[in-house]
C-alpha positions as CSV (number, residue, x, y, z in Angstrom):
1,X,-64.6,34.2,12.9
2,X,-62.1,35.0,10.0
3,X,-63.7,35.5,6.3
4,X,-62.7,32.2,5.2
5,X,-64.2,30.2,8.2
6,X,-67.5,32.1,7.3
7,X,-67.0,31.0,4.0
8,X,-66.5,27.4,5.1
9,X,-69.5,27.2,7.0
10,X,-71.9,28.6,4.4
11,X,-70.7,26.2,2.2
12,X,-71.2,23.2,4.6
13,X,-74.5,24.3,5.5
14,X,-75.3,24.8,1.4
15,X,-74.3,21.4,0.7
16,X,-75.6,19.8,3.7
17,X,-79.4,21.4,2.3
18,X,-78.5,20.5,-1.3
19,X,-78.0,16.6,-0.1
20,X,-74.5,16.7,-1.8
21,X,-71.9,16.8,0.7
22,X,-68.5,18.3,0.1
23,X,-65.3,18.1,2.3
24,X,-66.3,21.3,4.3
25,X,-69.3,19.7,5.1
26,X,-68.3,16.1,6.1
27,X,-65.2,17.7,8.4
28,X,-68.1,19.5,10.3
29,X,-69.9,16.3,10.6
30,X,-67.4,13.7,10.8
31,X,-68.4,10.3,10.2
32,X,-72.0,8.6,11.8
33,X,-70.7,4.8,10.7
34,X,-68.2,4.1,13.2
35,X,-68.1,0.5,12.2
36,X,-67.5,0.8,8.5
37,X,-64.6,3.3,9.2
38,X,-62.8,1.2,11.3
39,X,-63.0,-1.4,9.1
40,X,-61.9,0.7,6.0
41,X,-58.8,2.2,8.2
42,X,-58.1,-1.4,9.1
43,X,-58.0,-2.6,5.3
44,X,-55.9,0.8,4.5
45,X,-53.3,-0.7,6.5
46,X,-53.0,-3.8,4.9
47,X,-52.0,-2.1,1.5
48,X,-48.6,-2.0,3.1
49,X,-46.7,-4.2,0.6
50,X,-48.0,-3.4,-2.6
51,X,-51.4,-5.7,-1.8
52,X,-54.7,-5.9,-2.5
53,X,-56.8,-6.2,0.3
54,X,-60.2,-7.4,-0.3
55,X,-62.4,-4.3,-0.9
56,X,-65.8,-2.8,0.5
57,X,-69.6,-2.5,-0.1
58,X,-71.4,-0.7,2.1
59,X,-75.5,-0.5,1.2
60,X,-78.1,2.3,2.7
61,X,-81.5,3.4,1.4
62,X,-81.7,6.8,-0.1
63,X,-80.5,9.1,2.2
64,X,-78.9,7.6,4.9
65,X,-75.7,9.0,4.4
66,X,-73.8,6.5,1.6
67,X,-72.4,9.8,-0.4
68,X,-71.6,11.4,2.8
69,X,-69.2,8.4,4.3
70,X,-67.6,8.0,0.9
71,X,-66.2,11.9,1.3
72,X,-65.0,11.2,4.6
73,X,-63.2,8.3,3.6
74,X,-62.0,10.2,0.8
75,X,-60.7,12.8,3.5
76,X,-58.9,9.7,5.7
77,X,-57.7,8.2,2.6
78,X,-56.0,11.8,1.8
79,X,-54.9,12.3,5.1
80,X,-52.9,9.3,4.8
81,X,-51.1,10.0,1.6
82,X,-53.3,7.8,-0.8
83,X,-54.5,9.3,-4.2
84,X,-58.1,8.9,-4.5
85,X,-60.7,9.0,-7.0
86,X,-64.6,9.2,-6.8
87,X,-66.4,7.9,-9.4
88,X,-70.3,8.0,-9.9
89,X,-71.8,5.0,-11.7
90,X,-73.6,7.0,-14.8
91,X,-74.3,6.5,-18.5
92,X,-70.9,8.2,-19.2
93,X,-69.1,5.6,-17.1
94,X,-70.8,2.1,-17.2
95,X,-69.7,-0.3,-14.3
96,X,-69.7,-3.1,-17.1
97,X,-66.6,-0.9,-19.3
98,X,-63.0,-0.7,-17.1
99,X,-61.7,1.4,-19.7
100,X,-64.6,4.2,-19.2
101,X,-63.9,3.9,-14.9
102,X,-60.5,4.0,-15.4
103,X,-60.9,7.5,-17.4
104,X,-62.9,9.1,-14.9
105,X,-61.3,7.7,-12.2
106,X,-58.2,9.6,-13.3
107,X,-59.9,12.3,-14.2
108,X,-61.4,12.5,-10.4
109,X,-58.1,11.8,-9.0
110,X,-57.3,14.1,-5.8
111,X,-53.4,14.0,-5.4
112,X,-52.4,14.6,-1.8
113,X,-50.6,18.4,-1.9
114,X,-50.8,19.0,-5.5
115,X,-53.6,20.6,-7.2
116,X,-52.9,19.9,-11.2
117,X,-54.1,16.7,-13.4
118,X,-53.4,13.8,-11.4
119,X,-50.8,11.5,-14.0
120,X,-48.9,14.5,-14.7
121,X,-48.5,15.7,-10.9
122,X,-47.7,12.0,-9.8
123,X,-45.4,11.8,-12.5
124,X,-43.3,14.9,-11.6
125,X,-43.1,13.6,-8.0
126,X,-41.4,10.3,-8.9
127,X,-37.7,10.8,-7.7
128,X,-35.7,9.0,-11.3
129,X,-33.1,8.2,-9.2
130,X,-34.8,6.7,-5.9
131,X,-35.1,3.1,-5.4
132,X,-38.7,3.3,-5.4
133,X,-38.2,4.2,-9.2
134,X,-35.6,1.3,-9.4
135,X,-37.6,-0.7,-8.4
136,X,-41.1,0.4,-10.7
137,X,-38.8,-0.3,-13.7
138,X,-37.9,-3.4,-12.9
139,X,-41.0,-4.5,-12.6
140,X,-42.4,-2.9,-15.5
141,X,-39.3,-4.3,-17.7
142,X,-39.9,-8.0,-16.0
143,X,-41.5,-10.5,-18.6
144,X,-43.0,-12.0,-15.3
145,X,-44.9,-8.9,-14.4
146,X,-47.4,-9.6,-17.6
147,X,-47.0,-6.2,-18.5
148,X,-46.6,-5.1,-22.4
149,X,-43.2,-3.7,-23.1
150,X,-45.1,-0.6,-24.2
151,X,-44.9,0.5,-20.5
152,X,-41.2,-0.2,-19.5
153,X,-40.3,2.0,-22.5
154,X,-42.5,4.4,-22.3
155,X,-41.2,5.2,-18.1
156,X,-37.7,4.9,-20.3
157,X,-38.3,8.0,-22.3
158,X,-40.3,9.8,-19.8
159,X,-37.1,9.6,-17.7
160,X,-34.7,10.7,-20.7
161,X,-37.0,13.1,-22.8
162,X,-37.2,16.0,-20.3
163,X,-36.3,18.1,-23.3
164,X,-39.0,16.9,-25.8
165,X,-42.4,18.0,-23.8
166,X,-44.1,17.0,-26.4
167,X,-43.1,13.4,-26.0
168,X,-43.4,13.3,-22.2
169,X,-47.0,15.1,-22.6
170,X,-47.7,12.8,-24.9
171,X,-46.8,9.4,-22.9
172,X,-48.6,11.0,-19.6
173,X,-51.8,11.0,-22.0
174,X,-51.5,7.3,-22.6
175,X,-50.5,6.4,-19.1
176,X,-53.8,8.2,-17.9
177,X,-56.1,6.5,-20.6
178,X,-55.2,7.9,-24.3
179,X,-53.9,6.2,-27.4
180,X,-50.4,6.7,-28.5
181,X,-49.2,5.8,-31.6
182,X,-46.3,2.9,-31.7
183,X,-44.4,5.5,-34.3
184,X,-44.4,7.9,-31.5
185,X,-42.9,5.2,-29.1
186,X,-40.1,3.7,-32.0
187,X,-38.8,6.9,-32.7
188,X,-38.8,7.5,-29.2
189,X,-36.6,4.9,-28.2
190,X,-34.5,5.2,-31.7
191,X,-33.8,8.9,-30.6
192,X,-32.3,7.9,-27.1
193,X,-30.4,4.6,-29.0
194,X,-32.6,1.7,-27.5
195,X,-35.0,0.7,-30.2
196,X,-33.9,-2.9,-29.8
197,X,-34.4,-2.9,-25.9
198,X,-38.3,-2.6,-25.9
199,X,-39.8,-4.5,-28.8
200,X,-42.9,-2.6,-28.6
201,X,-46.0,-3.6,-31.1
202,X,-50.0,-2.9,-30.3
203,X,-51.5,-3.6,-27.3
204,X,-55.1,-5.6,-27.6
205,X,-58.0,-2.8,-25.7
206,X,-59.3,-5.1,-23.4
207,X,-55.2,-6.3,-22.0
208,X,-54.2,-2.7,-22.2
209,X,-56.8,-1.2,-20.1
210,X,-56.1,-3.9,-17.4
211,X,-52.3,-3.0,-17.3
212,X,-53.2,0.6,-17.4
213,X,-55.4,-0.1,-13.8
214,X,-52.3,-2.1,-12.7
215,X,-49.6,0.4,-14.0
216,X,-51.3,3.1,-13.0
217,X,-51.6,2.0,-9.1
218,X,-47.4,1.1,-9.3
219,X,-46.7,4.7,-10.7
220,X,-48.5,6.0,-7.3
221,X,-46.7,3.7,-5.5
222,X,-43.3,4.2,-7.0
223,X,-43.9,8.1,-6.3
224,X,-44.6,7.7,-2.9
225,X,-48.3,7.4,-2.3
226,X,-49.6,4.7,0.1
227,X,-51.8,3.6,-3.0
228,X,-55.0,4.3,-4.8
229,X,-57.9,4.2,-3.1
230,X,-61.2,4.0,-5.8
231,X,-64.6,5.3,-3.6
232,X,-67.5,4.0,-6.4
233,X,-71.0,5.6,-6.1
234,X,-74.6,4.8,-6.8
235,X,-73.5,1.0,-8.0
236,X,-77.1,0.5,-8.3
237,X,-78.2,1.6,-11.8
238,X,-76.2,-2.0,-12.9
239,X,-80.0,-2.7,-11.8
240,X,-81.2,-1.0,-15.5
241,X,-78.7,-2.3,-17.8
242,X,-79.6,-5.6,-19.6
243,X,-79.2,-8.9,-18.4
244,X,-75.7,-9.0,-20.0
245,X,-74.3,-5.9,-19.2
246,X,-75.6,-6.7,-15.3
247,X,-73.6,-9.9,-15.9
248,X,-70.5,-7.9,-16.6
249,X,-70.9,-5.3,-13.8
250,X,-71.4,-7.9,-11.2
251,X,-68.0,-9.1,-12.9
252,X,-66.4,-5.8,-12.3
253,X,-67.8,-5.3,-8.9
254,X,-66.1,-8.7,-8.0
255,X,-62.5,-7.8,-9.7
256,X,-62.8,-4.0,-7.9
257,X,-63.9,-5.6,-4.4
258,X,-60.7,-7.5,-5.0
259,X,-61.7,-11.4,-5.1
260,X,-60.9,-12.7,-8.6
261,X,-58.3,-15.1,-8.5
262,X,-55.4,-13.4,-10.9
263,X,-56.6,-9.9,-11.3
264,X,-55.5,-7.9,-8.3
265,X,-54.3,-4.7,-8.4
266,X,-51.8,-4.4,-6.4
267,X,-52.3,-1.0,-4.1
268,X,-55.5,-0.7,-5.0
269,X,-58.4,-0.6,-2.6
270,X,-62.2,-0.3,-3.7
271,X,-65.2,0.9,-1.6
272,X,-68.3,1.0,-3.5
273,X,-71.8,1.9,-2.3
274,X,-75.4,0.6,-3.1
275,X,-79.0,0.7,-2.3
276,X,-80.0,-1.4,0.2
277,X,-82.7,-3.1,-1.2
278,X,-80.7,-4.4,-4.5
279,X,-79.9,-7.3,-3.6
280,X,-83.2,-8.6,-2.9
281,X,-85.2,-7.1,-5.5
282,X,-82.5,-7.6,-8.0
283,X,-81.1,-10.5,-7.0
284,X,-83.9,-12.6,-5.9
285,X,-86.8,-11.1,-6.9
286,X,-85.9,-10.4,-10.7
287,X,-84.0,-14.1,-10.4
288,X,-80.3,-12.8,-11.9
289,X,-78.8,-15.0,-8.4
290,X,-80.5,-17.8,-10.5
291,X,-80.5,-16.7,-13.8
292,X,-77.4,-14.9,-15.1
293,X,-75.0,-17.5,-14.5
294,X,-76.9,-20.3,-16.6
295,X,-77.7,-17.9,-19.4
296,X,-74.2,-17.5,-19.7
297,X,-72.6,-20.6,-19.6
298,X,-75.6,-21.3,-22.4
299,X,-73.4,-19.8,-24.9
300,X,-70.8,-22.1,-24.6
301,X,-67.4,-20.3,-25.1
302,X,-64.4,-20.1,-22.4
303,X,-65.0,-16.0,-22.5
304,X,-68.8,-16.2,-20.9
305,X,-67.8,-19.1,-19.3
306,X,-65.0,-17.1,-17.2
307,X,-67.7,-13.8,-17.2
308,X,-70.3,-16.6,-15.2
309,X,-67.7,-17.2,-12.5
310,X,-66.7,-13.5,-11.8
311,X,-70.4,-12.3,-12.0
312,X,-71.6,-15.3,-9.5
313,X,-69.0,-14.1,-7.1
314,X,-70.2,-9.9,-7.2
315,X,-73.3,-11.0,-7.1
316,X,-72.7,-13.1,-4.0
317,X,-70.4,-10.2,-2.4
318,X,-73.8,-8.0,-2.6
319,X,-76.3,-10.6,-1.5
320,X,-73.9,-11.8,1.6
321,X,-71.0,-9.5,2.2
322,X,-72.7,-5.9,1.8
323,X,-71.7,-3.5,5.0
324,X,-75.3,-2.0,6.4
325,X,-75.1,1.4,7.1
326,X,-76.0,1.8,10.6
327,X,-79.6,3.7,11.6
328,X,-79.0,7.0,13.6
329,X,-79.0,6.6,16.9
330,X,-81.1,9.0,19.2
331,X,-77.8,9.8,20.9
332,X,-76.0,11.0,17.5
333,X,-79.2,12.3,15.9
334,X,-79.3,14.8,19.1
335,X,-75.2,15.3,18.5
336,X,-75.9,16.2,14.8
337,X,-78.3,18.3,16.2
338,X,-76.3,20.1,17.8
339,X,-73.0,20.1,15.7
340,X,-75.5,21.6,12.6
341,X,-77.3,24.3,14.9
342,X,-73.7,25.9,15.5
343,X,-72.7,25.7,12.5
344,X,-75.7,27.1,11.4
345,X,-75.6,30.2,13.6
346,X,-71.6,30.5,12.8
347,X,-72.7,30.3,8.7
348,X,-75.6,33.0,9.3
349,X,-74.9,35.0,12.4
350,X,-77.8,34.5,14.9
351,X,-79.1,31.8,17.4
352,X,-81.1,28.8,15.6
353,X,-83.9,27.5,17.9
354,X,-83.9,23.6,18.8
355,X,-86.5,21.8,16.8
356,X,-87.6,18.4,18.7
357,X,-88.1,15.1,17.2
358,X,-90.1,11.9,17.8
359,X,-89.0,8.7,19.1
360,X,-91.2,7.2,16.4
361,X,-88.8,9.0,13.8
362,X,-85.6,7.2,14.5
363,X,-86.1,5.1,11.4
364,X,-86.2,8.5,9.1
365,X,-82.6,8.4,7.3
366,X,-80.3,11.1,8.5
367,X,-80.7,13.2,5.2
368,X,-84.3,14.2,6.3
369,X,-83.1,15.4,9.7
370,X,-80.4,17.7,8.3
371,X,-82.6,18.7,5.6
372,X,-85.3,19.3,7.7
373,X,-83.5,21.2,10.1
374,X,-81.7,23.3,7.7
375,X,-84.8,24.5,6.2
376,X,-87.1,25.4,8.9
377,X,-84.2,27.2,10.7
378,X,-84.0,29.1,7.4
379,X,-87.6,30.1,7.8
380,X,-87.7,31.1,11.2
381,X,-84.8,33.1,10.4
382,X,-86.3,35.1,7.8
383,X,-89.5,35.1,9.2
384,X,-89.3,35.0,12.8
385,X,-92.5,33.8,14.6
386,X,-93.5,31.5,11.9
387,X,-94.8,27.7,12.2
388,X,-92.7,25.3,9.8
389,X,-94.0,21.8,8.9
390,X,-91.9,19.6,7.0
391,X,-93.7,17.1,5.3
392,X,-91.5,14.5,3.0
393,X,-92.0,11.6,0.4
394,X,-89.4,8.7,0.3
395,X,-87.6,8.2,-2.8
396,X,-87.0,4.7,-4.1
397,X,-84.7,3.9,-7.1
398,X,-85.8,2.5,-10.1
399,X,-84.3,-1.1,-11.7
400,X,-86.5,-0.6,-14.8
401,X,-84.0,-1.8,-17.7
402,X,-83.1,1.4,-19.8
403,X,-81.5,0.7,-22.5
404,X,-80.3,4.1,-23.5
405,X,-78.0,3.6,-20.3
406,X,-75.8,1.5,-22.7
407,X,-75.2,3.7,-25.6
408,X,-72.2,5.2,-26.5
409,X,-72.0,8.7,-25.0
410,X,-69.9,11.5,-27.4
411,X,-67.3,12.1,-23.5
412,X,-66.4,8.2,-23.6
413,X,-65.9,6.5,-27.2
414,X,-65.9,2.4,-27.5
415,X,-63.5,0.8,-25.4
416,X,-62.8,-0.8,-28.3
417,X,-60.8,0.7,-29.9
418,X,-59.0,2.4,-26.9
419,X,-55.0,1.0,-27.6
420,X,-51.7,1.6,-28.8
421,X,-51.6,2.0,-32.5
């Protein structure tokens, strides 16, 4: 075995025991959830045409393996040329703030074949004189397209400012989720002689981070990629926000899964992942299936009027529409088995025993197994001849309302002022 294979396998093993799998560690598991990832490749295939299909939510207790399919369709996703981006729901990036996920979704951008800062690579692969790039100014320029002139003129001087890096680093910033100023933009365009093509003026935050989702996708699109796929983790902690902000993440949840009317993203496709037993503690047994939407529409105006709607429908795609992760079989619990214990004795050089399990056990999530497994082969490997017991406790989540969750945090300032100036 050749020094980096070693290296591979120690890692896999080391993530597998830390419960945070990495990409070495789902390609030597592969994927336990063959129903979900035909389904996913399925809806991958329908982002042929610059569409939207309708997104996923897959929902699993803790442990059964949620992070772990999101890497692997992450790899898949890769493999296939899309640029992907996993983002893990936290207080630095609320579900109920689009501008905050779009940041750390570019920020956790993997670019197929490049390495750098994802706007900036996908930029420099765009081909100015392609019909792909033809046709991503056209639409961008297009009144019909909804988009601000701010963006047809700033893929203007990106194209003929080559020699002002300043400029071009500048307008990658604000493609990927920065402010630029207009002034920058103005004397942009008066530089290059087409100030009056591109009547630029200040973009309202909540309209510009929309079109930054929607340009953002095109620019992928336009430079080749199949798309963006977004893989969303641990939706669950919307379950401690207040009643409003839950109201707005069950908003979002609906716009990423794809199903509001108007708001598609066009080569975007969404899989998020939640706990399994959200919807009916949250949902029924806290009342928001029965509560949010009247609370809102209380208030009267168009804007909480529109926020009822979306939130009725995410919270309907989680009650009715959620993908169950699948139990382990005792036929892939004893192929796991199997596929760990080499790599195992690959990672650390020496023969790992078999360690039996009960019928009874099949509900245990697959996390336990690996873990299990992992660490009582370590121990008989140090200290051969001993006895391991594993004894474990079940983790549940908590949906106590935190409001600290909904503060501003230093990384991720107010949305609010996050536009054009």
């Amino acid at each position: 075995m050749t020094s980096d294979s070693l290296v591979a396998q120690i890692r896999a093993v080391e993530a597998l025991r830390s419960g945070v799998p990495n990409s070495a560690a789902v390609l030597a598991l592969g994927c336990s959830q063959p129903h979900a990832e035909s389904l996913y490749r399925e809806r991958l295939g329908e982002i042929a045409g610059a569409v939207q299909p309708a997104g996923m939510l897959v929902a699993g207790d803790f442990g059964t393996g949620k992070s772990h399919l999101l890497e692997y369709l992450e790899q898949v996703a890769l493999e296939r040329n899309f640029v992907t981006s996993r983002v893990v729901i936290s207080k630095e990036t609320p579900l109920y703030d689009p501008a905050k996920v779009f940041r750390a979704a570019v920020e956790a951008a993997n670019v197929p074949g490049r390495t750098g800062m994802a706007i900036p690579e996908i930029a420099s692969s765009i081909n100015q004189f392609s019909d792909a790039y033809a046709d991503l100014f056209a639409w961008a320029a297009d009144p019909e397209s909804g988009m601000a002139p701010l963006f047809a003129a700033t893929l203007r001087l990106h194209e003929r400012l080559g020699n002002d890096p300043d400029t071009v680093e500048e307008i990658e910033r604000f493609w990927a989720g920065d402010p630029l100023p207009i002034k920058t933009v103005r004397d942009g365009l008066r530089k290059i002689g087409q100030l009056v093509a591109f009547p630029v003026k200040a973009v309202k935050a909540q309209e510009l981070t929309e079109q930054r989702w929607i340009f953002a996708t095109r620019l992928m699109l336009g430079a080749g990629y199949s798309g963006w796929v977004l893989l969303i983790d641990e939706v669950e902690l919307i379950g401690r926000y207040s009643l409003l902000q839950r109201a707005k993440s069950y908003a979002e949840l609906a716009r990423w899964i794809g199903r509001i009317e108007n708001a598609a993203i066009p080569g975007l496709f969404t899989v998020a992942a939640i706990t399994g037993d959200f919807g009916s503690y949250m949902l029924v047994d806290k009342e928001d299936r029965d509560k949010v939407g009247p609370k809102l529409r209380d208030k009267g105006t168009d804007e909480f009027l529109n926020l009822a709607a979306r939130a009725e429908i995410g919270m309907r795609i989680i009650e009715r529409e959620s993908l169950r992760l699948e139990p382990p079989t005792p036929r892939l619990l004893r192929e796991t088995h199997e596929r760990l214990r080499r790599i195992h004795a690959d990672a650390y050089q020496w023969t790992p025993p078999e360690i039996p399990w009960e019928e009874r056990e099949l509900t245990t999530p697959m996390r336990s197994y690996i873990r299990r497994w992992i660490n009582e082969w370590d121990l008989l490997r140090l200290f051969p001849g001993a006895t391991p017991h594993t004894e474990e406790e079940r983790l549940r989540p908590s949906y106590l309302e935190d409001l600290a969750l909904e503060q501003e945090s230093e990384a991720f300032p107010d949305a609010g002022h996050d536009q054009a100036t």
